[in-house]
N, C-alpha and C positions, 0 to 999 in steps of 0.2 A: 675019572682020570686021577690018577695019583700025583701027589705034588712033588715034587722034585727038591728034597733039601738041598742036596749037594751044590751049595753056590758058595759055602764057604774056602776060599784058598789056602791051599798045604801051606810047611814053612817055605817050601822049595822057592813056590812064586808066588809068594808076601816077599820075599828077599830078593827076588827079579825088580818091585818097585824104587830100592834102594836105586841111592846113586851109582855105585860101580855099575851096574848092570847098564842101567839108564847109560854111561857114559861109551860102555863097550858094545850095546848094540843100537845107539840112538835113536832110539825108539823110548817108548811113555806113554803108559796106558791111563785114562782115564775114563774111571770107572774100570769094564773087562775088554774096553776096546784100546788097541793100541793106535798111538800117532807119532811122527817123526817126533824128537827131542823138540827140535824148534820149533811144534805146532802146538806141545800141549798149552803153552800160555794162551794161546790163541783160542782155542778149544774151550778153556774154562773161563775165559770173558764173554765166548757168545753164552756160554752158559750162563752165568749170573744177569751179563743184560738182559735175558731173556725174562727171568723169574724175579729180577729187582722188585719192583712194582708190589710185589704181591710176597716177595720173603718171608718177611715178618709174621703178615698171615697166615702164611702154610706151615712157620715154624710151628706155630699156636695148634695150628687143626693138627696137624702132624703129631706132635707130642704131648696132644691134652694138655700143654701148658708146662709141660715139666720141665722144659728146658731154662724156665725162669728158674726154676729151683737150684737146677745142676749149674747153673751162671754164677749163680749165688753162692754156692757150695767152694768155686774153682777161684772166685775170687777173694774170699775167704782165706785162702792159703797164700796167700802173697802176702799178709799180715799188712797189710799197707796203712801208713803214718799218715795224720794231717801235713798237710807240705809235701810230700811225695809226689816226683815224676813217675808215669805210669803209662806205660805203652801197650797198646792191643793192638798184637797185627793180626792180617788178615780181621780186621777188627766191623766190615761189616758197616750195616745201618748201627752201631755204638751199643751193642745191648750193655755188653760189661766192660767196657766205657764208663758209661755211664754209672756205672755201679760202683766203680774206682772212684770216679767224680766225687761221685756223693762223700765218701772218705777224707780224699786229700783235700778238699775245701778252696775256696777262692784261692787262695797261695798257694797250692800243687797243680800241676797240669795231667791232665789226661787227653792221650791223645787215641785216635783210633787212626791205625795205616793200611790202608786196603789199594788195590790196584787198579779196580772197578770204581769206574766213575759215577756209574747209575745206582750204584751199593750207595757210593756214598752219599750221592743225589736225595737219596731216600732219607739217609740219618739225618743228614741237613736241617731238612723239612720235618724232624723231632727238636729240634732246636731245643736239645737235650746240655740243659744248666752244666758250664763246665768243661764241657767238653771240646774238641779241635782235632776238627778233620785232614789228614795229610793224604793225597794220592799217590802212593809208591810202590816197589816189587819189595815183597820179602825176603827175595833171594839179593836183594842190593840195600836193604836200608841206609835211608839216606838221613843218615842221625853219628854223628861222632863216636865215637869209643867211649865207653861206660857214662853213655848221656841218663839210663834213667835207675831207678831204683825199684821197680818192677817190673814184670812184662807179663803180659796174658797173649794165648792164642785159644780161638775157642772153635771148633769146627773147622778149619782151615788149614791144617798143616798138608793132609793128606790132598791137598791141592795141587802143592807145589811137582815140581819136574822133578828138586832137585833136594831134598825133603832134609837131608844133612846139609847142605849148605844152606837153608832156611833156619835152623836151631843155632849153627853157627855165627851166625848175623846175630841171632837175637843173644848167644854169649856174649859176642864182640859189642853190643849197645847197652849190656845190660853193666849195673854198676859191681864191683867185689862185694862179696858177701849179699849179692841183691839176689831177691825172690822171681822165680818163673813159674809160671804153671800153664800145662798146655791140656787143654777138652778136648776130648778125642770120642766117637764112637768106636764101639770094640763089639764083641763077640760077647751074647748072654753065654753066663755058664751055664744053665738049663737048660738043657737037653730039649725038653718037651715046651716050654719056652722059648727056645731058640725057635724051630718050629714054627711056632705062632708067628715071632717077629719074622721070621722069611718069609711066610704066607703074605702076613699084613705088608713087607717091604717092595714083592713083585709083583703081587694083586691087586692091592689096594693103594699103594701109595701113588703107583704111575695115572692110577683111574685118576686117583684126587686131585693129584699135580694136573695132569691135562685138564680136568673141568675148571681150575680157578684160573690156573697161568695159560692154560692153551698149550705146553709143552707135555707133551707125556713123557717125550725122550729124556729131559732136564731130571726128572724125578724117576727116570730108572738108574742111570748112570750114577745118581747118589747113593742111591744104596749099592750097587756094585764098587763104588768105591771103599766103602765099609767093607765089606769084604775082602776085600785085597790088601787091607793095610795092617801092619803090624801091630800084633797082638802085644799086652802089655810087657809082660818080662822081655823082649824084644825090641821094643823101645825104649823099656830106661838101659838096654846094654848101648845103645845108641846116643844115650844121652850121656852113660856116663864115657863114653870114650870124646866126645865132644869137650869133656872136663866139667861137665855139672857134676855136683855132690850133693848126699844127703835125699836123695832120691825117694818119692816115696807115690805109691801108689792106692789109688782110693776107687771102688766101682760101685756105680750109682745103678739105683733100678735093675740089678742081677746081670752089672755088666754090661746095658748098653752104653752106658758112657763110661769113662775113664778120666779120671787127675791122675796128670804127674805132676807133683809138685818139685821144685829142687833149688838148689841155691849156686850162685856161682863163687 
């Protein structure tokens, strides 16, 4: 049986996941399934309660470990000072948190803002030096205007419903002249590469997901998510109409991840 590449989406509908779309037909897909506007939040917290427990671990099995690198790589570009406030939303059990941490030192704060309680349940229980766990929506940060001096998101944007009014937020809290940078999976440029990653993302990852978390359904919907989300030159047009500048793009491992770095 032949494998089926075609999972990646046109521009037509990568641009259906934006907000107008979202807003004019109320509807949000996550992953290639669609749900009413008001359900996707809902939808993506059974998801992570589901695979909490075991995140961290599947990130590891998942990506041979690379993802510590690409964390490392994304927060690098925030140039972050000793003393620096430093916010990760969608920030998860604290991986690049924690990595902020290490930087701003006892006198700068790092916070991590996740929505999921059992996410953050998890980080808790790393009781990772430095760092301070907040429960919130992305799409509301509950942090005053220009409270921090960086901001990181790392795998999490493509989450949101409402995915411009998520960048927006993180404008409105970030400080002038302050550093953002968002990780994103994207689209390998290799062709014959690509390939591989589709074989290993609907073959293999849902087997693995279901043997460690018990979900197979949670690790197909992740990589369908990847796919349907906006390709890099498409997101910093995105970002720059939001009013970030300086915009710059970096692809890790032939394009399966992505920085944007930018400055407000």
């Amino acid at each position: 049986m032949i494998f089926n590449i075609n999972k990646w989406y046109n521009k037509k509908k990568r641009l259906e996941q934006l907000e107008n779309h979202v807003s004019a037909t109320r509807t949000a897909n996550f992953g290639f399934t669609p749900y009413a506007e008001s359900d996707k939040l809902k939808r993506v917290n059974r998801h992570f309660d589901t695979i909490a427990t075991r995140y961290d671990l599947m990130n590891t099995i998942l990506s041979a470990g690379i993802h510590y690198i690409w964390k490392k790589k994304a927060v690098k570009t925030l140039m972050i000072k000793p003393e620096n406030r430093v916010l990760d939303v969608c920030g998860g059990t604290g991986d690049m948190a924690c990595l902020s941490a290490s930087i701003t030192g006892e006198k700068g704060i790092s916070v991590v803002y996740d929505i999921n309680r059992k996410m953050i349940r998890q980080g808790e229980k790393k009781s990772l030096k430095g760092v301070t766990f907040v429960q919130g929506d992305a799409e509301c940060i509950s942090f005053p205007d220009e409270s921090f001096d960086a901001i990181s998101i790392g795998f999490g944007i493509r989450n949101l419903t409402h995915l411009e009014t998520g960048f927006k937020e993180i404008f409105r809290v970030l400080k002038k002249e302050g550093s953002m940078c968002c990780l994103e999976f994207s689209k390998p440029d290799n062709s014959f590469f690509r390939f591989l990653y589709d074989f290993y993302s609907f073959r293999l990852m849902p087997l693995i997901g279901g043997l460690i978390t018990g979900s197979k359904e949670a690790y197909t919907a992740f990589p369908e998510s990847i796919r349907a989300f906006p390709l890099p030159g498409e997101l910093s047009l995105i970002l720059q109409k939001i009013g970030f500048k300086d915009i710059k793009i970096k692809k890790l491992t032939n394009g399966i991840a992505v920085i944007h770095s930018a400055r407000k």
